[in-house]
C-alpha positions in Angstrom: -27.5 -6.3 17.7 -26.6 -7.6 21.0 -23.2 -7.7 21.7 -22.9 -10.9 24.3 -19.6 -10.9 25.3 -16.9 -7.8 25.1 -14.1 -9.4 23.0 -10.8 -8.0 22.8 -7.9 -8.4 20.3 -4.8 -9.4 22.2 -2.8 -6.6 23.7 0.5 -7.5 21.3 -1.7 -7.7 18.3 -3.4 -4.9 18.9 -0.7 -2.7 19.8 1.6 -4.0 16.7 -1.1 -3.3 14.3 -2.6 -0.4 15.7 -6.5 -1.4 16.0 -8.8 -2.7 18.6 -12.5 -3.2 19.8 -14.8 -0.7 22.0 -17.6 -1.3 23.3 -21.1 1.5 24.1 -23.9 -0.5 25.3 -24.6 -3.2 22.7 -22.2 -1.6 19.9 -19.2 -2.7 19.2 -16.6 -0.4 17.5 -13.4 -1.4 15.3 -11.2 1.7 16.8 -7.8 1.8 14.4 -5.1 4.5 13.7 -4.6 5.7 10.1 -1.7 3.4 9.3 -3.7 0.3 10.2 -3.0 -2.4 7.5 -6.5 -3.3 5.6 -5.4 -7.1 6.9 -5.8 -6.3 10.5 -9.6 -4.4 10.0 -10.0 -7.4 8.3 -8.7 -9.8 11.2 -11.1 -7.3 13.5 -14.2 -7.9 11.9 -13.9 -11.7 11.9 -12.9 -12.1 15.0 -15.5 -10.0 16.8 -17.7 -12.2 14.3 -20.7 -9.2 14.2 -21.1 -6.0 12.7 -19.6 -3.1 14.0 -18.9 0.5 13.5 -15.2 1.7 12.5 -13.7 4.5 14.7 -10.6 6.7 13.2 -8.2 8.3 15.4 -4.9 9.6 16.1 -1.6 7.9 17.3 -1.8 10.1 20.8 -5.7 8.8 21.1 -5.1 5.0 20.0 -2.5 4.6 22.5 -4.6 6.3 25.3 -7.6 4.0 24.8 -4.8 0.8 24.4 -3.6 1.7 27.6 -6.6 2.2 29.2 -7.6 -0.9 28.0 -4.8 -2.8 29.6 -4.9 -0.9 33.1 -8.8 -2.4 33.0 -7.8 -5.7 32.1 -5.0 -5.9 34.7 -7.6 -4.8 37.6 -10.2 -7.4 36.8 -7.6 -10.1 36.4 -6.4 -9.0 39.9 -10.3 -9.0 41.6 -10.6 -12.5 40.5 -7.7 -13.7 41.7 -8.9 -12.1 45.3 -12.4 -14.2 45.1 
């Protein structure tokens, strides 16, 4: 499987519901907390539109990789803006 392009759920979606895509080389991974709802896995899957592996972990961890997430995405939003 060749993962194109990295999607990523929104951050309010994804922070709301407690799940969110990573990426390793060409696989994609559903990360999610416990709690997630079955809905958004569900709303995960279809809108990364390929397979992909599902990742458990805990509040403290979720909301480590969210922010991470965010800090990267603010970054490359501000190198494009410099080009």
């Amino acid at each position: 499987m060749q993962v194109l392009k990295q999607l990523q759920i929104p951050y309010s979606f994804a922070k709301r519901h407690g799940v969110l895509l990573r990426y390793e080389g060409d696989q994609a991974f559903i990360v999610r907390r416990e709690s997630t709802p079955l809905l958004a896995l569900q709303e995960a899957r279809r809108f990364l539109g390929v397979a992909a592996q599902h990742q458990l972990c805990s509040d403290e961890e979720f909301h480590q990789l969210l922010s991470s997430r965010s800090e990267e995405h603010t970054s490359e939003l501000q190198s494009r803006r410099r080009i």
